[in-house]
C-alpha positions as a printed Julia matrix, in Angstrom:
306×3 Matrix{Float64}:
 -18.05  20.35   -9.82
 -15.85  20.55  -12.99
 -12.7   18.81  -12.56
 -13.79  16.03  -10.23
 -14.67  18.56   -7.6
 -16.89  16.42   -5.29
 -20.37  16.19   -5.37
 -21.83  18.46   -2.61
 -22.92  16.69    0.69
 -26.8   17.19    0.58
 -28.58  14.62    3.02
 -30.38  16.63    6.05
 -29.33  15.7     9.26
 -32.05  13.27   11.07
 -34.35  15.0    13.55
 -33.51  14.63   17.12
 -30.56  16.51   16.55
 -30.24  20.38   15.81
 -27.39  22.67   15.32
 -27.93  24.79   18.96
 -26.48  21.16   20.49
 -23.34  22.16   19.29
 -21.31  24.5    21.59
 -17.66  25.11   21.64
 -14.39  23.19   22.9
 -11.85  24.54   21.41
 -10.97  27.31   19.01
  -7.17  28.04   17.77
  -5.32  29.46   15.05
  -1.62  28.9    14.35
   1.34  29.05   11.7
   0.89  32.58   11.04
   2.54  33.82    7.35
   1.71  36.8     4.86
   0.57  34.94    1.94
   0.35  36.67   -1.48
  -0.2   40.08    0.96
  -2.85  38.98    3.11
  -2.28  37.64    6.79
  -3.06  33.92    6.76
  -3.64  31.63    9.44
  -4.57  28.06   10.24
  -7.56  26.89   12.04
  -8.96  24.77   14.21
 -12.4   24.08   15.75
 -13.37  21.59   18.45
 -16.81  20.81   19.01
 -19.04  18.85   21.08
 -22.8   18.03   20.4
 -22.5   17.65   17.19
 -22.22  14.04   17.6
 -24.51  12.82   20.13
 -23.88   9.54   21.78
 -26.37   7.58   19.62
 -24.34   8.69   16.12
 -20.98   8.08   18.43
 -22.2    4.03   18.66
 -22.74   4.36   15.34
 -19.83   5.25   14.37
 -17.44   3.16   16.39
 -19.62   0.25   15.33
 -18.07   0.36   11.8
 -14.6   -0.21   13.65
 -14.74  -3.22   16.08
 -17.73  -6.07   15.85
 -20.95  -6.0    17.78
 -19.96  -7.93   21.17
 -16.34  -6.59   20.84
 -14.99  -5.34   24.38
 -13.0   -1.7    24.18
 -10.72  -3.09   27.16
  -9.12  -5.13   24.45
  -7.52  -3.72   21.9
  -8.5   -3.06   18.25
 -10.49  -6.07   16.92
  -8.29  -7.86   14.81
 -11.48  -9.15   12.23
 -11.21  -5.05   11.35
  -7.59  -3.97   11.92
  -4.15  -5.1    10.93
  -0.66  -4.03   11.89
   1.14  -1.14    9.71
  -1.61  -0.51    7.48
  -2.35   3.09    8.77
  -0.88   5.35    5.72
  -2.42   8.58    6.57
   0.22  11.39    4.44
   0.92  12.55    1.38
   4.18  10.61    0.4
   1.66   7.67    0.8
   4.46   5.98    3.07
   3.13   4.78    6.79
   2.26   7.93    8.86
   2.95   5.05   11.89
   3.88   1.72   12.69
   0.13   1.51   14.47
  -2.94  -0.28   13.5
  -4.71   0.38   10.07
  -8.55  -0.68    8.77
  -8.45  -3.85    6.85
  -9.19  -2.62    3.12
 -12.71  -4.42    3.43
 -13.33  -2.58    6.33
 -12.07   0.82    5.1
 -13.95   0.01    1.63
 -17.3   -0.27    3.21
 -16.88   2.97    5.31
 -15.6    4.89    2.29
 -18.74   3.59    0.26
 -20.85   5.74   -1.55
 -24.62   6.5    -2.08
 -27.13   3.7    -1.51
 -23.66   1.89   -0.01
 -22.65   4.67    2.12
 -23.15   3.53    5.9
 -26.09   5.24    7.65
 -24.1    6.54   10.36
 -21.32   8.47    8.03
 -24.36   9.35    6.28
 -25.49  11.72    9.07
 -22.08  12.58   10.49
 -21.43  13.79    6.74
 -25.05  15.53    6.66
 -24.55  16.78   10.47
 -21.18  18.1     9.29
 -22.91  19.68    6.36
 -25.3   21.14    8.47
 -23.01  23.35   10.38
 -20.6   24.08    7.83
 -23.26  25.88    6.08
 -24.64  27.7     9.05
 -21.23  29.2     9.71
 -21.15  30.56    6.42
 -24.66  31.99    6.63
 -23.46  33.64   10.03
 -20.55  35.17    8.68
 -22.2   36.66    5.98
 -21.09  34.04    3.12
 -23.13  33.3    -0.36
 -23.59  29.68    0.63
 -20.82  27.02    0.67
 -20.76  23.36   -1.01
 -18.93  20.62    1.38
 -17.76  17.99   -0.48
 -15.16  14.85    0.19
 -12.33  15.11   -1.13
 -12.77  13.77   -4.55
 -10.38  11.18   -6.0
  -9.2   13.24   -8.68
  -7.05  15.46   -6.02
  -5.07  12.28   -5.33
  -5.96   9.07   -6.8
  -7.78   6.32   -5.19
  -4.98   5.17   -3.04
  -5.73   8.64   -0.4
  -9.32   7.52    0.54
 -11.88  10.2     1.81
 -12.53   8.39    5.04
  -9.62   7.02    7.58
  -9.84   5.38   10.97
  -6.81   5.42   13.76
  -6.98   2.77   16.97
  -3.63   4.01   18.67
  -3.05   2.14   22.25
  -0.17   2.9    24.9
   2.36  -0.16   23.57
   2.47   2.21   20.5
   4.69   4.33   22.03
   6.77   6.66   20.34
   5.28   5.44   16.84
   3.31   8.5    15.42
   5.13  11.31   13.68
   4.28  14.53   12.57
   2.29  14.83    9.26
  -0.2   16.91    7.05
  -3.55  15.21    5.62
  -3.11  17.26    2.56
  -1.64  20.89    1.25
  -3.19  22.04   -2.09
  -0.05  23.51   -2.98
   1.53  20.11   -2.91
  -0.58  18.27   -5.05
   0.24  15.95   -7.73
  -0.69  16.61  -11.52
  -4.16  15.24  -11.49
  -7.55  16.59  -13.2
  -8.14  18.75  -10.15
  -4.99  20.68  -10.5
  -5.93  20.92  -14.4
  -9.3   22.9   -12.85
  -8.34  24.59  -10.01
  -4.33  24.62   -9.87
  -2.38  24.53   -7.03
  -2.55  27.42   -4.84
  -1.63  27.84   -0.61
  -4.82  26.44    1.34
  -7.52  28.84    2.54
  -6.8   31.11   -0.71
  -9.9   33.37   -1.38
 -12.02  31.57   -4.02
 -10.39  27.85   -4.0
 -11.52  24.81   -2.24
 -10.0   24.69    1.42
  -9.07  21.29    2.16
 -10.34  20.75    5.87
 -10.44  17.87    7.94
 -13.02  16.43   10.54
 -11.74  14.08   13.45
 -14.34  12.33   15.48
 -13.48  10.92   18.91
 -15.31   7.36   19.16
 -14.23   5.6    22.27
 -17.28   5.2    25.04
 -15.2    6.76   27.69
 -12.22   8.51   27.72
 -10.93   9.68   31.18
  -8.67  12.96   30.94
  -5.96  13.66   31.15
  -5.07  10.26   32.51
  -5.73   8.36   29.38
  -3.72  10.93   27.38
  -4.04   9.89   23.78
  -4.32  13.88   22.82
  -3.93  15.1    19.08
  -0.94  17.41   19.05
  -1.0   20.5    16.32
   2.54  22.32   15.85
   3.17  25.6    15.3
   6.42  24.87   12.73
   8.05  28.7    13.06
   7.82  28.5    16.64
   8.01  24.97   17.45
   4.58  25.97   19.73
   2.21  22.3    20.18
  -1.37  22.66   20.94
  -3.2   19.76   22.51
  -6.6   18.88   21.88
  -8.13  16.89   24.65
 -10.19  13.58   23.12
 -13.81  13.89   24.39
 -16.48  10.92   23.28
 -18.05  12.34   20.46
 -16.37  15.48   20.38
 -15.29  16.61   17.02
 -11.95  18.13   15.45
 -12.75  20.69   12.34
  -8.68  21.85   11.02
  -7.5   23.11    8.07
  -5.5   19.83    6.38
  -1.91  21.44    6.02
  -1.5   21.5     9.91
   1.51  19.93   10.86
  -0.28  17.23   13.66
   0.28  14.21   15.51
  -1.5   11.4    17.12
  -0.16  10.56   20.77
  -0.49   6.94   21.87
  -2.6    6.44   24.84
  -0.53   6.65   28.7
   0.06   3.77   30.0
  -3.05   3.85   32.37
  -5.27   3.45   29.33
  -4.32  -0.18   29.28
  -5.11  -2.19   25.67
  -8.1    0.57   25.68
  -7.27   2.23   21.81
  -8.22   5.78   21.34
 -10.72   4.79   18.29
 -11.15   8.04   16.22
 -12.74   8.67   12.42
 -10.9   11.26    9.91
 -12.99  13.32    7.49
 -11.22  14.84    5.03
 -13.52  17.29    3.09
 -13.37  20.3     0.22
 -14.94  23.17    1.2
 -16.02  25.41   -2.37
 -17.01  29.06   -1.11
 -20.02  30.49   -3.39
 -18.27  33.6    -3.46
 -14.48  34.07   -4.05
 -13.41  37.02   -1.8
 -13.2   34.76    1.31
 -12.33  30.91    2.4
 -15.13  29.5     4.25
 -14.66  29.99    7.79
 -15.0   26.57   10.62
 -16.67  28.71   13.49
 -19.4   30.34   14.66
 -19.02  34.59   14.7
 -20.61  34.47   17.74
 -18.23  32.38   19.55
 -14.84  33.66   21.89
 -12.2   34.4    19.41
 -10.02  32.18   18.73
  -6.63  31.67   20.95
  -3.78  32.18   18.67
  -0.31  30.04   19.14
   3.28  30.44   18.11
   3.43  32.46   14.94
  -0.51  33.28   14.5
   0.34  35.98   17.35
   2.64  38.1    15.13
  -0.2   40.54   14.02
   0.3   42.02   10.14
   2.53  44.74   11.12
């Protein structure tokens, strides 16, 4: 697209895998506000099937090496202390384990380079994305990364996070991005900045993939926490292996550091951060299927447009 938009993700998903695997986990709106007189809210989907266990292995191979045991801790040949920056002001989002910049390099890389197995979570991704817009009724929708031109190469369009339990108290609250809030760059020369989920713009949406091989709830605890700000309201979403996290990026969320009955086990996880461009411009592109429960609302999101 014009203004570094992203090019669109196009790869097919492999076969062996088909969009009726994925069903449901979760499905939540929050932060509730009349925006520019329409009633806007924040999503969030979680689904399983969508990554099967073979593209899970896959995955969390890119984060630890190939004889690595979970058991203990994050494998320091891919992960070094304080380098997780994962917000806007660029400062650390935690005082936890980041990728080396090798390692977060090659899992960022692009065409021939990309990995194969973010390769089909981005076509898998894709995939569904577009058949939620064909549900709803949509003109087709082009899912793209986030494109450097939004913020420079120093916000990458691919993140890992290895939290364990002696992390304690060390994650804050943050956003992954607001498109109100970005900097002067070529993409606000094209599209401006404007509230996310605005009828017509790119909605800036992230996807969170659980990695670790097990994960025993809610024992292990290690949950990602979404606030409600008005209210002060936190949802919890329970981490599932495999299960994926679709959410609008200017959530106000958390990561929680694993209880301590996790052990050195981390909590691996892998944070997509896409562009969503709507082929028409009356709606954003919606994360869930029509045909699903409606979505539970929290905190604000209840107050109906009166």
């Amino acid at each position: 697209g014009g203004g570094g938009g992203g090019e669109p993700l196009r790869r097919r998903p492999s076969p062996g895998w088909a969009l009726s695997d994925v069903t449901p986990a979760l499905h939540a709106v929050l932060d509730g506000a009349a925006v520019g007189g329409r009633w806007d809210v924040s999503s969030l989907v979680a689904v399983d099937g969508l990554v099967d266990e073979k593209l899970r292995a896959g995955l969390l191979s890119l984060l630890h090496g190939p004889s690595w045991p979970p058991e203990k801790g994050a494998d320091p040949d891919y992960w070094c202390d304080g380098s997780f920056s994962d917000t806007l002001s660029g400062g650390p989002a935690s005082s936890g384990v980041g990728l080396r910049p090798a390692r977060l390099a090659a899992l960022c890389a692009e065409g021939r380079d990309t990995p194969p197995a973010v390769a089909e979570l981005e076509a898998r991704v894709g995939a569904y994305l577009r058949a939620v817009d064909a549900a709803s009724g949509g003109g087709g929708v082009d899912v793209c990364r986030m494109p450097e031109a939004a913020f420079g190469p120093e916000v990458t369009p691919l993140a890992a996070n290895a939290p364990v339990s002696s992390d304690g108290e060390a994650y804050g609250w943050h956003i992954d991005a607001d498109p109100a809030l970005l900097p002067p760059s070529p993409w606000t020369d094209c599209f401006g900045r404007y509230p996310n989920r605005s009828p017509g713009k790119p909605r800036f949406v992230t996807a969170l993939v659980y990695l670790s091989p097990e994960w025993r709830w809610p024992e292990w605890g290690a949950q990602t926490r979404c606030l409600d700000p008005p209210t002060g309201e936190v949802l919890a979403i329970p981490p599932a292996p495999g299960r994926l996290l679709l959410m609008d990026q200017d959530i106000s969320h958390a990561v929680t550091a694993p209880a301590a009955a996790a052990g050195d086990t981390p909590r691996y996880s892998l944070v997509l951060k896409l562009c969503l461009h709507s082929h028409r411009g009356s709606v954003a592109p919606p994360l869930a299927m029509p045909g699903w429960s409606p979505p539970s609302a929290s905190g604000s999101a209840q107050r109906l447009k009166g």
